[in-house]
N, C-alpha and C positions, 0 to 999 in steps of 0.2 A: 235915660238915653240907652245905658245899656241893654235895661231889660226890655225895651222896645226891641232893640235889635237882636237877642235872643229871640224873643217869641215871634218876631216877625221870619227870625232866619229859621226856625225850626218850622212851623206853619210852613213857609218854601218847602224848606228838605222835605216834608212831610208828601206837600201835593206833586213835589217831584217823581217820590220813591213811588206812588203812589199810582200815578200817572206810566211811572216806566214798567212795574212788573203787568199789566195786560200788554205792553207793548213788547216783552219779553215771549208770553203765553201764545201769542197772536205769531211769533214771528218764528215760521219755519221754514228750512231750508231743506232742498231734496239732497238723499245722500248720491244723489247716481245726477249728470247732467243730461240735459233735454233730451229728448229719446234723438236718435238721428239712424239711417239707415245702413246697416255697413260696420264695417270698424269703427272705433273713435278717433275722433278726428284731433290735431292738436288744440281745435277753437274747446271741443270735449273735453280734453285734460288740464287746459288754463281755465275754464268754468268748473269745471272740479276740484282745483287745489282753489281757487277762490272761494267756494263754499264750505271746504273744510277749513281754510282759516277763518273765516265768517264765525264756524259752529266754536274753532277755538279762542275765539271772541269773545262770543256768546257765554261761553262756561266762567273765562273771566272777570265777567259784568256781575257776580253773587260777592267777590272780591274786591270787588269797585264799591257794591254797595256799601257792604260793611266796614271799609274804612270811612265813608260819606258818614252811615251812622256811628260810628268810633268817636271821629273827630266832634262833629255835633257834639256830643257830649260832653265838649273840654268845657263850654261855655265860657270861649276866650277867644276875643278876636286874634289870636296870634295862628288860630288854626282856620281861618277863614281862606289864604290862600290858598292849601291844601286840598278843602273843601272845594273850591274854584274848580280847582283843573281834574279835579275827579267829575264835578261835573257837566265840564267841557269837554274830556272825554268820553263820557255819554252820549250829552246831546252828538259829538262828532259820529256815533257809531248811529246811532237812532236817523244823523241826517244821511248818513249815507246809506241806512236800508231802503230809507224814505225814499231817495233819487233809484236806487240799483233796478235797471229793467233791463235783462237779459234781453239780446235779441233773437228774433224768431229764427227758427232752423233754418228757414225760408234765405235768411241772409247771406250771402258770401261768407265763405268759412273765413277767410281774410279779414273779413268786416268782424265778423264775430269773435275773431282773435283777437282782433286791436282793442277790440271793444273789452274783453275780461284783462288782457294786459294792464290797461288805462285802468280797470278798476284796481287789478292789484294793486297797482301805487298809491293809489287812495286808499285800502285798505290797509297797506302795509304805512302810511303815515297814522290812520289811527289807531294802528296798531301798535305804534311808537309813542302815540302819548298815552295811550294805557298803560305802556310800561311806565312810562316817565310820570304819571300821575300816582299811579302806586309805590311807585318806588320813593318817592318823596316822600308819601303820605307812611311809607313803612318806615321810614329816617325819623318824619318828628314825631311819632310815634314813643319808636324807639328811645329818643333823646328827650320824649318830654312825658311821661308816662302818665296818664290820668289818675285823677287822686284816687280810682280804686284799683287800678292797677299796680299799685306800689304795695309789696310788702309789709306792712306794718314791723316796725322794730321790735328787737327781743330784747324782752323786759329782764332787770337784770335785779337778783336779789338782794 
């Protein structure tokens, strides 16, 4: 049974990781917001700091990854929860690129503020379980060290 659930959990991880880096390659954000005519406007500077927290997202999803592959490797359901929410915090960032449609310049700048406001708060919640997934996954890490992670003892004459 166990080794069912190793191979079957790792085959996951695998078409996960797998599956997420094109969707990483695939996924760029402009560093400048939609062009507009004029000064920028505040709907400009809340679509801009939205984008650069996006891009400071984005950078820590290679951090995400490798504790997903870290853990995987314990081959111990004690690190499955772990596992879990690192990759709940993925899919949460992958659903919310999936849904993010700026809207057209064409819109009330009103409309277009609420609109990247409303997304901050979305972002900044999965920006919260990224923390809170990593952080966890860096705790049992820490407190539970893979058998090659440990030191070997010094041999004593």
């Amino acid at each position: 049974m166990k080794t069912c659930f190793k191979t079957c959990f790792k085959r996951t991880l695998r078409i996960v990781a797998a599956a997420g880096i094109p969707a990483l390659a695939a996924c760029s954000s402009p560093n400048k917001p939609i062009n507009e005519q004029g000064a920028a406007s505040l709907a400009s500077a809340a679509e801009m700091a939205l984008l650069n927290q996006h891009d400071s997202l984005m950078a820590r999803t290679q951090q995400l990854y490798m504790y997903k592959s870290k853990l995987a490797g314990y081959h111990t359901e004690a690190a499955a929860p772990y596992i879990h929410g690192l990759l709940a915090a993925d899919g949460a960032m992958l659903a919310w690129m999936h849904q993010y449609k700026a809207p057209d310049t064409t819109a009330a700048p009103a409309t277009r503020l609420a609109y990247f406001q409303q997304q901050r708060r979305v972002l900044d919640a999965v920006s919260q379980q990224f923390s809170s997934s990593i952080d966890s996954a860096t705790r049992f890490t820490a407190a539970h060290p893979a058998p090659g992670d440990v030191p070997p003892p010094a041999l004593s004459k």
